[in-house]
C-alpha positions as CSV (number, residue, x, y, z in Angstrom):
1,X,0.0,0.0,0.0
2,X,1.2,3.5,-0.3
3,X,0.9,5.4,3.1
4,X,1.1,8.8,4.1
5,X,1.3,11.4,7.2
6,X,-0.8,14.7,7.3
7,X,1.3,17.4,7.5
8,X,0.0,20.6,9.6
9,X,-1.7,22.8,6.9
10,X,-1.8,20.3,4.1
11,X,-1.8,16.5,3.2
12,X,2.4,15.2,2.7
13,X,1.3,11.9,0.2
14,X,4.5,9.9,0.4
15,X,4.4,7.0,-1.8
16,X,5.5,3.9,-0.4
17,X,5.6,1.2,-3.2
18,X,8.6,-1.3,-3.0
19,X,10.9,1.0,-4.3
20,X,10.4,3.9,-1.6
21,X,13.0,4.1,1.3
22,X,11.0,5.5,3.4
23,X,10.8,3.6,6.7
24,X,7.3,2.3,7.9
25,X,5.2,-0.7,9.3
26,X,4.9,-3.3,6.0
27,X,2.6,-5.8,6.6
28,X,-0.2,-7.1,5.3
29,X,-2.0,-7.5,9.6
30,X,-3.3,-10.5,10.5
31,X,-4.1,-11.6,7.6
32,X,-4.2,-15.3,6.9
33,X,-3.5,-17.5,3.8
34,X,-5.5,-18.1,0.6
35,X,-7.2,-21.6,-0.3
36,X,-6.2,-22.7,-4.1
37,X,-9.3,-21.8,-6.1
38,X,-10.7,-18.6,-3.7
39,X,-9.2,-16.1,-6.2
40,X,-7.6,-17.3,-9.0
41,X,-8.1,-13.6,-11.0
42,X,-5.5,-12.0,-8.2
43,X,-2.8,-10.8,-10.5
44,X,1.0,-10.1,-9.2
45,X,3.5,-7.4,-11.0
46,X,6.7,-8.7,-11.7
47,X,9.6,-7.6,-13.4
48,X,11.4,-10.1,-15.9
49,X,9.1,-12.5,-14.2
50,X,10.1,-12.7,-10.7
51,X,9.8,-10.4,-7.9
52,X,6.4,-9.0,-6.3
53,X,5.6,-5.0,-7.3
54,X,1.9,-4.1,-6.5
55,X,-1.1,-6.5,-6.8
56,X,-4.2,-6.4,-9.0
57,X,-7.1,-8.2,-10.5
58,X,-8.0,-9.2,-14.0
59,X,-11.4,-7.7,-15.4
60,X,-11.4,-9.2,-18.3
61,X,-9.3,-11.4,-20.2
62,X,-7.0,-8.6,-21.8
63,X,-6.7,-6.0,-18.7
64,X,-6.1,-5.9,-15.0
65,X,-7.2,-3.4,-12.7
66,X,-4.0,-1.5,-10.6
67,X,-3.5,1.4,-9.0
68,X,-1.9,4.3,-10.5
69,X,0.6,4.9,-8.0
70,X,2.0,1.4,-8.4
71,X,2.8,2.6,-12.6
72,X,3.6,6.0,-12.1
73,X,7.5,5.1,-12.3
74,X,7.1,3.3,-15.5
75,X,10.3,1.4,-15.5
76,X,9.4,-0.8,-12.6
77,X,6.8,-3.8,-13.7
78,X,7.1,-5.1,-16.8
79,X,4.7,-7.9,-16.6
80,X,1.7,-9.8,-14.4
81,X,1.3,-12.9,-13.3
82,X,-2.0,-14.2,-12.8
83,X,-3.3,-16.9,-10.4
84,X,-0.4,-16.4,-8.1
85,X,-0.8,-18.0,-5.0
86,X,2.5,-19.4,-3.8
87,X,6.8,-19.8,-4.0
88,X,7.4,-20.6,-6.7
89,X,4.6,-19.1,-8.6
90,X,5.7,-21.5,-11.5
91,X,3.5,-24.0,-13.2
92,X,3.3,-27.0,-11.6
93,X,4.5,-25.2,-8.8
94,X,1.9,-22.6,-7.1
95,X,0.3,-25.0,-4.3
96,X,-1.9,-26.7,-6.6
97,X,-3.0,-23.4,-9.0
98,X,-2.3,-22.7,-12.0
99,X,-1.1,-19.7,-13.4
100,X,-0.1,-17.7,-16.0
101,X,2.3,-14.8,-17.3
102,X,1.7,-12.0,-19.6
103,X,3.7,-9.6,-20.6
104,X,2.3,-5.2,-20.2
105,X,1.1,-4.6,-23.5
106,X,0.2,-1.0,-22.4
107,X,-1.3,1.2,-19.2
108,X,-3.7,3.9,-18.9
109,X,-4.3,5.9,-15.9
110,X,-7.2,7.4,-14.6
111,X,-6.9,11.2,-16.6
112,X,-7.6,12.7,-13.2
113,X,-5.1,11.2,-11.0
114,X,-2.9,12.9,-9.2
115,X,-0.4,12.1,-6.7
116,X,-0.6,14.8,-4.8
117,X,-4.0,14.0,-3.7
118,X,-4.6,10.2,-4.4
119,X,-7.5,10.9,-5.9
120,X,-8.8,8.3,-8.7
121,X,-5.9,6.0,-8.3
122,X,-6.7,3.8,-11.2
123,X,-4.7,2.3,-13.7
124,X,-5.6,-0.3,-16.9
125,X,-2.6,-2.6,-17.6
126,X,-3.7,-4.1,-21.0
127,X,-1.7,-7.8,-20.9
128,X,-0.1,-8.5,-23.8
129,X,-2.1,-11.6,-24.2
130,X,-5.5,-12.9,-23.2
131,X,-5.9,-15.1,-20.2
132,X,-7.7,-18.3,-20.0
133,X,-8.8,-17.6,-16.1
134,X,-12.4,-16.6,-15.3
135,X,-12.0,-12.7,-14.6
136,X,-13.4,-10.9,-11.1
137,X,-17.0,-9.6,-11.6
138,X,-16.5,-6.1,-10.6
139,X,-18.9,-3.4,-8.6
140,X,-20.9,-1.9,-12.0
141,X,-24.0,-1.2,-10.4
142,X,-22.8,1.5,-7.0
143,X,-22.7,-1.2,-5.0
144,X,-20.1,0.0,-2.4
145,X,-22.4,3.1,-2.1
146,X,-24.7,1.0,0.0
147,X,-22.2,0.5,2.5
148,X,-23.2,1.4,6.2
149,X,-20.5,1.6,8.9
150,X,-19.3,-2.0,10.2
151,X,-20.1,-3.8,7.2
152,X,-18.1,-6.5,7.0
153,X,-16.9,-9.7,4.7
154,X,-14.4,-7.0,2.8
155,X,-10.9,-8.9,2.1
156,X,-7.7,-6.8,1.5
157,X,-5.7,-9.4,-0.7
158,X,-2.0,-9.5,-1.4
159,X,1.7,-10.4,-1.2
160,X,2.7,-7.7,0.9
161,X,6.1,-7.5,3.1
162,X,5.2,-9.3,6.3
163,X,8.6,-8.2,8.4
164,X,8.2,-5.9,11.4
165,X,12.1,-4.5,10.4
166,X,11.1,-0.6,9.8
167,X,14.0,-1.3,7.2
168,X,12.6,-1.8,3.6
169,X,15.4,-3.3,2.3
170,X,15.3,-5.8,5.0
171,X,11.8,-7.2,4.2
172,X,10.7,-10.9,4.2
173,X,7.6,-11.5,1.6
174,X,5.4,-13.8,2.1
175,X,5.6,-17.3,0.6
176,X,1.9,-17.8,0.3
177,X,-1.0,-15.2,-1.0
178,X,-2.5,-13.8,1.9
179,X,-5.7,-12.0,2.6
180,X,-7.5,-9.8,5.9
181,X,-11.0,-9.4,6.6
182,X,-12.0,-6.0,7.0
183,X,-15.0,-3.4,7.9
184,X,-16.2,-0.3,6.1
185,X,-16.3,3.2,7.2
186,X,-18.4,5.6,5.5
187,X,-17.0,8.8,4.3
188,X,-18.4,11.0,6.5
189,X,-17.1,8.8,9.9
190,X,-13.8,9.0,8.2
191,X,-13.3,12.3,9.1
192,X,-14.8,12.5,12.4
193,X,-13.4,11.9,15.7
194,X,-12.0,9.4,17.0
195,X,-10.5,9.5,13.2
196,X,-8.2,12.3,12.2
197,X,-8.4,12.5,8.0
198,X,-10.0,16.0,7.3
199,X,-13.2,15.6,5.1
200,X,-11.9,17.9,2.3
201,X,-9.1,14.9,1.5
202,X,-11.6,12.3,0.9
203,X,-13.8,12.3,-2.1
204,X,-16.4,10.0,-3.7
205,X,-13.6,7.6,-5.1
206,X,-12.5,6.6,-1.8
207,X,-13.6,4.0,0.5
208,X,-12.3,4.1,4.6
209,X,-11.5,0.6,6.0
210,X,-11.1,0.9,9.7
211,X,-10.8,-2.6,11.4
212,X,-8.7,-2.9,14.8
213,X,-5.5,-4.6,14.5
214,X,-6.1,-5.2,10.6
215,X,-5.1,-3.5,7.4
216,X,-3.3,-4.0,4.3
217,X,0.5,-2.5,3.7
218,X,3.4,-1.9,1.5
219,X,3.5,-4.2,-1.3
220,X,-0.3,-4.4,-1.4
221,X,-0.8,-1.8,-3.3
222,X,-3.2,-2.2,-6.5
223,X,-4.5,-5.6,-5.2
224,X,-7.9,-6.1,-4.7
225,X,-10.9,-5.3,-2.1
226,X,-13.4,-8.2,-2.5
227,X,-16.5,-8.1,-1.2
228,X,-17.3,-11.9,-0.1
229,X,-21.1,-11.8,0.6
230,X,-21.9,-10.3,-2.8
231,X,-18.6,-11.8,-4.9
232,X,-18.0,-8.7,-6.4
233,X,-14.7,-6.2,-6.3
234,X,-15.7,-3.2,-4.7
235,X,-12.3,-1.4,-4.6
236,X,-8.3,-1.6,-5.3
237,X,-5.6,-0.8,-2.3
238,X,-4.4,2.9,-2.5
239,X,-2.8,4.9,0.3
240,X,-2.8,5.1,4.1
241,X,-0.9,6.5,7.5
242,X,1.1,4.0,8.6
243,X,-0.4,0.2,8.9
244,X,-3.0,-1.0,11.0
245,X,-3.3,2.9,13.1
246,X,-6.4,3.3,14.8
247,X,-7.2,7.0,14.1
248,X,-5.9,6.8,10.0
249,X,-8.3,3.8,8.4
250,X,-7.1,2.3,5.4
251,X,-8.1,4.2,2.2
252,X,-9.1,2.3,-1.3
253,X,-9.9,3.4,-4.6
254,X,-13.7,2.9,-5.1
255,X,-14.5,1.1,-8.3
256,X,-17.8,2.0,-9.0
257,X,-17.7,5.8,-9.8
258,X,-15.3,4.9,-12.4
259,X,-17.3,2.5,-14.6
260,X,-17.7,5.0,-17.3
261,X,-13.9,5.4,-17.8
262,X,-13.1,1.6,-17.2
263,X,-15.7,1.0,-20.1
264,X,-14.6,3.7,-21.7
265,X,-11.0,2.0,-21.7
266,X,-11.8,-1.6,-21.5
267,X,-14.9,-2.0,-24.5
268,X,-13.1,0.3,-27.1
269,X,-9.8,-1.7,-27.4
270,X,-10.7,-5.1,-26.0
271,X,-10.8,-8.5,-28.6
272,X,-14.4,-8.6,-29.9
273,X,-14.4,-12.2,-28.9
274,X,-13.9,-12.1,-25.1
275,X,-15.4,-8.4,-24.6
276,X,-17.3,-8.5,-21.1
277,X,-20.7,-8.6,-20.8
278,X,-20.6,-5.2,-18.9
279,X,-19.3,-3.7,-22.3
280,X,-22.7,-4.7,-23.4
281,X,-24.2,-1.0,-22.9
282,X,-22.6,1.4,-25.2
283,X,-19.8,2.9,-23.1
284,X,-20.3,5.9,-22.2
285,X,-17.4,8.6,-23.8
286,X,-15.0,9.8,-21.1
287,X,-11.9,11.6,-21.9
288,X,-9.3,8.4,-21.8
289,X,-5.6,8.9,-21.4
290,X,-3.4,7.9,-24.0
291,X,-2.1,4.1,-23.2
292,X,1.5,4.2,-22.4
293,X,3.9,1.5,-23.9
294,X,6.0,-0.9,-21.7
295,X,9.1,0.6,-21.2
296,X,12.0,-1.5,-20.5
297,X,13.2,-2.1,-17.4
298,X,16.0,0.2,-15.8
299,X,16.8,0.9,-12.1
300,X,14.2,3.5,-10.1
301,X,15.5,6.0,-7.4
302,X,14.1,5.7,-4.2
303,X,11.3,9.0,-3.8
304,X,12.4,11.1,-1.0
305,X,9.9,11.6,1.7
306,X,9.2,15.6,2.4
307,X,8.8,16.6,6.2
308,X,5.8,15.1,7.7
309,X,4.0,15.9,11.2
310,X,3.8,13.0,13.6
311,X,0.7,10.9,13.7
């Protein structure tokens, strides 16, 4: 997950993908580990095929759903895996799963994300092949608008460092898929006491996840919120303060006010063959970012972290 502090007269965003140096708690908390079969559309960047970058889910057979913050280096992630579920994630060799690898074809990112506020942290990663694995139904009808506070059966899924070493570079990964149970917060108790986000930070594509002793972390970042009771995904794994604090709730991208722009994306490139059945509906035209191409692979700096107040 990417985390962040608030600094005193505005919000310090520090992104905290694998390749920040900035110290914090990485962890995905008390989470526990994935049957073979509970989510084979859980998708794992890689680059030159090993390695674990942010998480994600395929939506279809040609694109997985990520979060912007995870591409906005470029260089990082050159391809997905999908089905991963164990060391070695090989065939044959990925506790009794199978997956596959695609190459990044392309990536667009939501048109209106920024870093600087996290909003619509979004990103399409069109694979560079199509995938034989049933996709994730996703939240087209406002589901997650439903929401009240405390509902539950919400699982944060990923491969997130599980090491309590404040060191990044000293992290320990997990050798199984792992996912956390979680509770919604609406909006609104977000940014009341005993919280402390400010209300003007949080906007209609954010969800708050506030569940004592439980979150997701670094390294989870892009991966999926699955709602369990209605099997759909509601959101993807954006930012936070810290991991597991009990005034900063996690925050996650909300899926369903971006429908329009993920059909937008999604139904207007996609092979006429496997289109979803959610492209269906003529999508309705959203200004679309233009796809960027694969780079290759080359080293990324560590971001430095500006001054932040203490939590």
């Amino acid at each position: 997950m990417m985390f962040n502090k608030l600094a005193a007269q505005a919000l310090a965003l520090i992104a905290l993908s694998l390749s920040s140096g900035v110290n914090a708690e990485t962890r995905i908390i008390n989470g526990v580990q994935v049957s073979a079969g509970t989510y084979p559309w859980f998708a794992r960047a890689t680059q030159g095929g090993v390695g674990h970058g942010c998480g994600g889910s395929l939506i279809t057979p040609e694109y997985v759903l990520s979060a912007a913050h995870c591409i906005m280096n470029g260089n990082m992630w050159d391809g997905f895996q999908i089905g991963a579920l164990c060391d070695p994630f090989t065939s044959g060799n990925n506790c009794g799963q199978a997956i596959e690898s695609f190459g990044i074809l392309s990536s667009t990112d939501h048109p209106s994300w920024t870093k600087e506020t996290m909003d619509n942290d979004y990103t399409l990663v069109r694979l560079d092949g199509s995938s034989s694995f049933t996709p994730v139904d996703i939240d087209t009808a406002n589901l997650s608008n439903s929401y009240s506070n405390g509902k539950g059966n919400l699982w944060a899924i990923g491969l997130g460092n599980t090491s309590t070493d404040p060191i990044p570079e000293n992290g320990v990964f997990p050798s199984h898929l792992l996912h956390v149970a979680l509770n919604y917060l609406t909006n609104e108790s977000c940014c009341s006491a005993p919280y402390e986000y400010p209300c003007a930070m949080l906007t209609e594509n954010m969800m708050c996840i506030a569940t004592p002793g439980k979150d997701a972390c670094q390294g989870d970042s892009g991966g999926p919120l699955y709602d369990s009771s209605s099997q759909k995904l509601v959101g993807v794994t954006s930012f936070g303060t810290g991991c597991a604090q009990p005034t900063f709730p996690g925050i996650f991208a909300r899926i369903s006010p971006q429908m329009d722009w993920i059909k937008s994306v999604v139904c207007n490139n996609h092979s006429a063959d496997t289109l979803p059945s959610w492209c269906a509906a003529a999508p309705v035209a959203a200004p679309v970012a233009a796809p960027v191409a694969a780079p290759v692979a080359a080293p990324v700096a560590a971001p430095v972290a500006a001054p932040v107040a203490a939590p």
